[in-house]
Each structure stands twice: as structure tokens, then as C-alpha cells.
N, C-alpha and C positions, 0 to 999 in steps of 0.2 A: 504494500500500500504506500501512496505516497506522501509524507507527511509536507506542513508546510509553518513557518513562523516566516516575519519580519525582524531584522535586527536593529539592535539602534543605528542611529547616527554616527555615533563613537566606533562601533564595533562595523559599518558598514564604510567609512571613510579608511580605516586600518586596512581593512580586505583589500578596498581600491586600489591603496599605493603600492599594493605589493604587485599587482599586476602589470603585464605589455603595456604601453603605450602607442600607439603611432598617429597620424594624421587624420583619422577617420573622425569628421567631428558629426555629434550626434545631438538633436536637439531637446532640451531638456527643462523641464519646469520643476526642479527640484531649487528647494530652500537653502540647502545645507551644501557643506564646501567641498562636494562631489565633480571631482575633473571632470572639464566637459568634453574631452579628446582622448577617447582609448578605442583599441581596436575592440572590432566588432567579436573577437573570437573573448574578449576580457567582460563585454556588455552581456554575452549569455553567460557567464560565469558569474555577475552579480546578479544576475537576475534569478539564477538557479539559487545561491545564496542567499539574498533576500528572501525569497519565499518560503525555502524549505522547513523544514519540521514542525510546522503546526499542523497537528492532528484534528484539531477540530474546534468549536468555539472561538471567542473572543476576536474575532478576526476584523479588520477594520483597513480597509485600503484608504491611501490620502485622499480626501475629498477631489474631484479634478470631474470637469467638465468640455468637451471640446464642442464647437460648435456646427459643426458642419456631418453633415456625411456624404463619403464614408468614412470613418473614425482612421484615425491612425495613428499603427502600434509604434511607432518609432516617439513620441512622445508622453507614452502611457507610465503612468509610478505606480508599481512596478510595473516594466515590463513583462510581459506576457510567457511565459514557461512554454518552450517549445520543443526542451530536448531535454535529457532526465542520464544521468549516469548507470543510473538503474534499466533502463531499455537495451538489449542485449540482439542486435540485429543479427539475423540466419540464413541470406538470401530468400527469404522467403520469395519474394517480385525477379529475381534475378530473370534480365532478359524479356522483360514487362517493359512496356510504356504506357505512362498515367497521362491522362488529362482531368487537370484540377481547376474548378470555377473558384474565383474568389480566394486562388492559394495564394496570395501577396502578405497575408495577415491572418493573425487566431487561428482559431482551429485548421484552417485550409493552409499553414506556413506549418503547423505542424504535420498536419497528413502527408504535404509534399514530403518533408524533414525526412522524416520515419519510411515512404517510400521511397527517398532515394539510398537510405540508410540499408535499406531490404534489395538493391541492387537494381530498382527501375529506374528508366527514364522519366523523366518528369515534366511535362508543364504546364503553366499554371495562367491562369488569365488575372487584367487589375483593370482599372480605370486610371487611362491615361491622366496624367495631368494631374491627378486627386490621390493617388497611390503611389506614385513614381519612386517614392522614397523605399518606402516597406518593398515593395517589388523589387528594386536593386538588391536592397539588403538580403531577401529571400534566395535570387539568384544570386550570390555571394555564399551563402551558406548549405545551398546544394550542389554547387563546385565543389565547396571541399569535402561534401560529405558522399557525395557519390562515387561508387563505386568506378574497377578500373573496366569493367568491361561495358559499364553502360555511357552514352551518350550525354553530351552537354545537356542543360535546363533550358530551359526556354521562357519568358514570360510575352503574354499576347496580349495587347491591349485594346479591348471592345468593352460597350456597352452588351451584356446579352440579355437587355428584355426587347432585344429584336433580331427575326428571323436572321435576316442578310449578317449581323456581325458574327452570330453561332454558328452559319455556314464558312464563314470566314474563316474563324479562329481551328474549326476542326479542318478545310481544308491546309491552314498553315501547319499543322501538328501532323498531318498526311506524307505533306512535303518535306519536311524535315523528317519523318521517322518511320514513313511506310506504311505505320498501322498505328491502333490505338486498341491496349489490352484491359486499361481500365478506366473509366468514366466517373468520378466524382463528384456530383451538381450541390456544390454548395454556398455559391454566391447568395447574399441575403443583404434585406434592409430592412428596418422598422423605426417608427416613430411612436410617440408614447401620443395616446389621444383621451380624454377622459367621459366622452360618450362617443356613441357611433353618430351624432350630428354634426362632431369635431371633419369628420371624414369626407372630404368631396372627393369627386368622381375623377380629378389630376392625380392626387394621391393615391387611392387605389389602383388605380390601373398603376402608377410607378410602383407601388410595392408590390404587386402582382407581377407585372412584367419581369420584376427583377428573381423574384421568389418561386414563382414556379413555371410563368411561360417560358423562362431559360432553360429550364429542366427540360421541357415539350421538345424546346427548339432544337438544345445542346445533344439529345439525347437522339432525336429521330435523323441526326447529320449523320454520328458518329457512331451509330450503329451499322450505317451501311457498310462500314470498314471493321467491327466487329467480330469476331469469329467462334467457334464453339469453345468456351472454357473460359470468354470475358466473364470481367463483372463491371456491373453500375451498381453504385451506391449513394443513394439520397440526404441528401442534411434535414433532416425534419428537427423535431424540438418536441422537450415532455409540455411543453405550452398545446400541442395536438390534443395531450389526453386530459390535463387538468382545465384548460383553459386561460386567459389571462384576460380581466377587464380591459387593464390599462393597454395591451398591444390586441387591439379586438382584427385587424386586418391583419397585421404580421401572424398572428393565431391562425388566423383561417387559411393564408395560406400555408404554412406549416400542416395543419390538417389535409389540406389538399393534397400536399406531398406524401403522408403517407396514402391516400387512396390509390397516389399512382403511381407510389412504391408498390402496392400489390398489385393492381391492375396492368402495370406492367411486367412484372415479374410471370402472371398467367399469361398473356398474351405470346410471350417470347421463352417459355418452358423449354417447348421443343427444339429450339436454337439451340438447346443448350448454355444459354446468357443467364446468370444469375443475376437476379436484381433484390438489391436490400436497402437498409436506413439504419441512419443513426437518430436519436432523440436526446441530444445531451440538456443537460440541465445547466443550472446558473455558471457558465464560462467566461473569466475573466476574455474579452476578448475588447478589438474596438469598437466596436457594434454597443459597449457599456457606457462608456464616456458619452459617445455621441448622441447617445439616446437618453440617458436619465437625470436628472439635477445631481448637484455635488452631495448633499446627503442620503440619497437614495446608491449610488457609485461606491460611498464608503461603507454602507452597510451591505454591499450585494453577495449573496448568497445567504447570509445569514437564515433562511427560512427555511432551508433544506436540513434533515434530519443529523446531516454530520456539517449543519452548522458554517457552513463556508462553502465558498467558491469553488470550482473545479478550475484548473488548471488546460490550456490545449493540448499537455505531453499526455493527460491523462484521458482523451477523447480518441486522440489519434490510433492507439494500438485497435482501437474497434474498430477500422478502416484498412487497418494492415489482414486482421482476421480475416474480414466479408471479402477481400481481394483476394486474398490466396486461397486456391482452390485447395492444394491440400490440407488444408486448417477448418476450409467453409464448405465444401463442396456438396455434402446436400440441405445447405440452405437457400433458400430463394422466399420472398415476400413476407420480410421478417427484417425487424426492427430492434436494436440494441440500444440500449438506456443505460448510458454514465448519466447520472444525475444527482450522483451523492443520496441516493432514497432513498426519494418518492416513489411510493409505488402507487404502479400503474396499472391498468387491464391493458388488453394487447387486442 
């Protein structure tokens, strides 16, 4: 299991200076007298450090709000857990290539992470102009983590809540790589709204488009290149099974996604494609900043039964599972719940 604390100030400033140093400046809204130029291999190393070993309770991230979306993780306190000392990679993907929606950041920088750790190719789509940052960083960090016999990373930058950019990005990952062995759709966006009168018809269709017409879109390109033994695996959310007031559209489509996690998964049996999902629960990810006020951010997770947030390193290994066949193989339309819990019906 993976534990997680915060350290002080004192004892996170000492970690600091023992570390690399080089050019890579990183930007930062921290208080305290935390250099703001270390390499990016020293920046997951405080971040693993910062968080680890609290087990449960008392957990309280720095209040922090960003304003836009999509959130991003390159200015988040702490930084986001995306790789774990404890993750023990087996080739599991060796000689795989992934296409990840929304791998730039959270959960989808971890899933990359961990499949290129497992020996596939990897890549990953952002939003230009809005992402640029996290997406370099990501491509940085699956150069070095990728193995010797698989293919550089790639990052593609579309909008996919429209057909033509999802035909785009899967023709690009075609042409660089041949094939595409596993399909990840988990691009997402939400906004906090406190009735459904809050919600016009611009909004919904953009968190629609973004949340599950990508799915439709990303999903009916890159099958055509597909073959017996892929998988597709969905980003749905335990907001499916519980529900959530305050994200009443972000909820629905999440619910959507799982229908067509199963509805596809029958549909394409006999292909041989397994089609699955994840439902993670409260993930520290960017998606939190940009969406909630500063005292809602510091206390998030707190509601779930072990009391705190989940981490991306601890989302991702369920991504590694539903992909490899020898691990998952007679599963298909069937949904996996890190959620620190809550339980759920299925």
C-alpha cells in the first residue's frame, strides 16, 4: 500500500539542497525558500518525498486555486505522484504501442509513465498552447524511462471533442508507429455548477464533447488499425455510481462512459478487443485546482473512507493490468475502482 505524509519546510528545504541542480526552471507558487531551478529528475524526487507516508487522515494540501482550464500540473503544491519506487516494471507492454488522450498530466502522465516503464511505445495527446509545459515535461520523462527496444514518445496536439482532430491524431500515431495496440480515452473536463440552471447548452456540449464524444470519435479511428488481442480502456469516475451535485454534467458524462465501456466491449467480443474502465476516486490531479475554490482543494479527499486523496502512481497500475493481456485476458466490460473505499455496485 502506499503511504503518504507532507514534510515540513525545514525538513523539505534540507532534502532540496542535497539534490542535482541544472537549468530547468520550473514554475512555482511556493512561500518558503524552495530553489526554483532543479532538474526535472530532483522535482519527482521531492514530490515523491513530500507526499509519502501518510497513511490516512489529517491530510490537508496548500490551499491553491488556478484559474483556467485545463489545470496545470507543472504548478500544483505538491506536485502530482506519478512514479513510486515501489512499482516494479516486467515488460509487461513490451513491443505495444499506447495511444493516451489527455497523457500531458494526472492520471494520463502517469499511465503513459508506467507504460513506457512496461516496454511500450507511447503517445499521448494535450492542448496546444494550454498544456505545452506538462506535455514537454511528460515527453522528457518517457525518454528516459523507456525502454531500449521500444520507440520514441510522441505528444499530439488537438482539440478531441471533434471528429476531424481524432482522425488526425490516430492517423499521426499510424505514421509514426504502424499500429496502435492500446487505446486509452481519458481526456476530461468539469466545472463545478450548483444547480443544473447554472448549465447552458455552450457548456454542455464542451464538457460533452471533451468527455465522451472523444471517446466515440478517438475510439471508432483507431480501431480500424486494431487487431485481435488490443485493448481500450475508458477513464470513467466513482462520480458514475454515487453521483455528485456539485459536477451534475461532468457526472453524466462519466456515467455515459461507463454504458459504453460495456456497450462496446459486446459489440467488438468477437474481434477479440477487450474493452474496460477505470472509476478512480478523489485524485490529486489538475483537473482539482482548476475546478474547486482554495478550501475545498485543501481539504480534497478527505471524504473517502481512508481519509485522503489518491495519488496518479496509484491509479495507473489498473491501466497496466486491463492492457496486458496476460494479466487481463478474460476480462472485457468491466470497470476497476481505486477510490480509497467507497463502495460501489457495479
Amino acid at each position: 500500500m502506499f503511504t503518504f505524509r507532507l514534510l515540513s519546510p525545514s525538513r523539505l528545504s534540507s532534502t532540496i539542497a542535497s539534490l542535482p541542480i541544472n537549468q530547468t526552471r520550473l514554475t512555482s507558487h511556493r512561500k518558503s525558500s524552495v530553489p526554483a531551478i532543479f532538474s526535472l529528475e530532483s522535482q519527482r524526487l521531492i514530490s515523491r518525498v513530500r507526499v509519502r507516508t501518510m497513511a490516512s487522515g489529517n491530510q490537508q494540501f496548500p490551499p491553491q486555486k488556478q484559474k483556467t482550464q485545463p489545470g496545470k500540473e507543472h504548478v500544483m503544491d505538491p506536485i502530482p505522484q506519478f512514479v513510486s519506487n515501489d512499482y516494479m516494471p516486467s515488460t509487461k507492454l513490451k513491443g505495444k504501442v499506447a495511444l493516451v488522450t489527455g497523457g500531458d498530466s494526472g492520471i494520463g502522465r502517469a499511465v503513459c509513465h508506467c507504460f513506457a516503464q512496461e516496454g511500450a511505445t507511447v503517445a499521448f495527446t494535450y492542448l496546444k498552447a494550454q498544456e505545452d509545459k506538462d506535455a514537454q515535461d511528460t515527453l522528457e520523462m518517457l525518454r528516459k524511462a523507456k525502454t531500449s527496444d521500444a520507440k520514441d514518445p510522441m505528444a499530439v496536439s488537438a482539440d478531441l471533442g471533434f471528429d476531424e482532430n481524432c482522425k488526425r491524431v490516430v492517423d499521426e500515431v499510424m505514421n509514426a508507429y504502424g499500429k496502435i495496440d492500446i487505446l486509452v480515452n481519458n481526456a476530461a473536463e468539469q466545472y463545478k455548477a450548483s444547480s443544473v440552471e447554472e448549465i447552458d447548452e455552450e457548456r454542455l456540449e464542451r464538457v460533452f464533447r471533451t468527455n465522451i464524444f472523444s471517446y466515440f470519435f478517438v475510439t471508432r479511428h483507431a480501431l480500424k488499425h486494431m487487431k485481435e488481442g488490443s485493448s481500450i480502456i475508458n477513464t470513467t469516475s466513482v462520480n458514475a455510481y454515487k453521483g455528485n451535485a456539485k459536477l451534475l454534467d461532468y457526472t453524466s458524462t462519466k456515467g455515459a462512459i461507463v454504458a459504453f465501456t460495456r456497450g462496446l466491449a459486446l459489440q467488438i467480443v468477437e474481434r477479440r478487443i477487450r474493452v474496460n474502465g477505470v472509476a478512480p476516486g478523489p485524485i490529486w490531479t489538475p483537473l482539482i485546482p482548476a475546478s474547486f475554490d482554495e478550501e475545498e482543494t485543501a481539504n480534497f479527499g478527505s471524504q473517502v473512507p481512508m481519509k485522503r486523496a489518491g495519488q496518479p502512481i496509484e491509479v495507473a497500475p489498473c491501466f497496466v493490468f486491463l492492457a496486458c493481456n496476460h494479466c487481463s485476458s478474460y476480462i472485457t466490460g468491466q470497470v476497476l475502482h481505486p477510490n480509497g473505499g467507497t463502495i460501489v455496485n457495479g
